[in-house]
C-alpha positions in Angstrom: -67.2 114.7 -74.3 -68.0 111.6 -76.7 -65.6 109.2 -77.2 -64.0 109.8 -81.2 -65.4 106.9 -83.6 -63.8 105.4 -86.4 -65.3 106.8 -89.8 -65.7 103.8 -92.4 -66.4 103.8 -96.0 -68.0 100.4 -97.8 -66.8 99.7 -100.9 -67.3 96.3 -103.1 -64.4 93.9 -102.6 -63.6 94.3 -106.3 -63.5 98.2 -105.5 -60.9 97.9 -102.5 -57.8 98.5 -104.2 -58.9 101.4 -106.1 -60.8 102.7 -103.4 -57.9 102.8 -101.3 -55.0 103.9 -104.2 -57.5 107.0 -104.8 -57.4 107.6 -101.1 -53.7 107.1 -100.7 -53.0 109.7 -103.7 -54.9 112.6 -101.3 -53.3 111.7 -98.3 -55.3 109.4 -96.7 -55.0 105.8 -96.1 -57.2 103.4 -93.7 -55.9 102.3 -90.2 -57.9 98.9 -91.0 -60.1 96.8 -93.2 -62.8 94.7 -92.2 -65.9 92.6 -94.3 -69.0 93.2 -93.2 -72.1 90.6 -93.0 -72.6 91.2 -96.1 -69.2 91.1 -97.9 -68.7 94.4 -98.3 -64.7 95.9 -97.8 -65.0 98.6 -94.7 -62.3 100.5 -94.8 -62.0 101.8 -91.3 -60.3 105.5 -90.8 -58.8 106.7 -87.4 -61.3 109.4 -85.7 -59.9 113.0 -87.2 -60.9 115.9 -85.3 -63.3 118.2 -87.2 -61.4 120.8 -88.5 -59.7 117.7 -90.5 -62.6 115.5 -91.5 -63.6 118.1 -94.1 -60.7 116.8 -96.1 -61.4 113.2 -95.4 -64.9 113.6 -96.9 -63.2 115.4 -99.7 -61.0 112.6 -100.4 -64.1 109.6 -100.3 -64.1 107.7 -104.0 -68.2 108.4 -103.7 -68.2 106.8 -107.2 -66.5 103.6 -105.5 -69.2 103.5 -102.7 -71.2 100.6 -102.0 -73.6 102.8 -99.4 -74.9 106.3 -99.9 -75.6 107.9 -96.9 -73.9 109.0 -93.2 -74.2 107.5 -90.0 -73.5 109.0 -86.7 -72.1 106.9 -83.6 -71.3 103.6 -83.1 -73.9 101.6 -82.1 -74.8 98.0 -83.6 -75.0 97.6 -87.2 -72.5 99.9 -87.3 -70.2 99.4 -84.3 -66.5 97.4 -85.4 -64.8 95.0 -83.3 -62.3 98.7 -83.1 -64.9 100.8 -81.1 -64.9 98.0 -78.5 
């Protein structure tokens, strides 16, 4: 069985706080925050089995997000100092 990975959502830094109060009002808050190479505010989630990551995905401020798109494992660019 895989190991679980972190699920991250890049927001501007002038988007954190907001990103994360919208979060925090549905229940879900980040175990960390990182900055990326490129500045950008990671906000790092705890691996959620998938019967619960629904709601997670539910709960992402898209109209926050500084990436569109989904990534699957953790393998450089998108490996954090956490997966390690």
């Amino acid at each position: 069985m895989a190991k679980p990975i972190p699920t991250r959502f890049s927001v501007l830094p002038e988007n954190e706080a907001a990103a994360i109060a919208h979060l925090e009002a549905r229940g879900y808050s980040p175990m960390a925050i990182e900055k990326d190479d490129g500045g950008l505010s990671v906000l790092i989630f705890r691996p959620l089995p998938d019967d619960q990551m629904f709601g997670l995905v539910q709960a992402l401020p898209v109209h926050l997000s500084a990436k569109i798109g989904i990534v699957m494992g953790n393998q450089p660019p998108f490996a954090s100092k956490l997966d390690h």
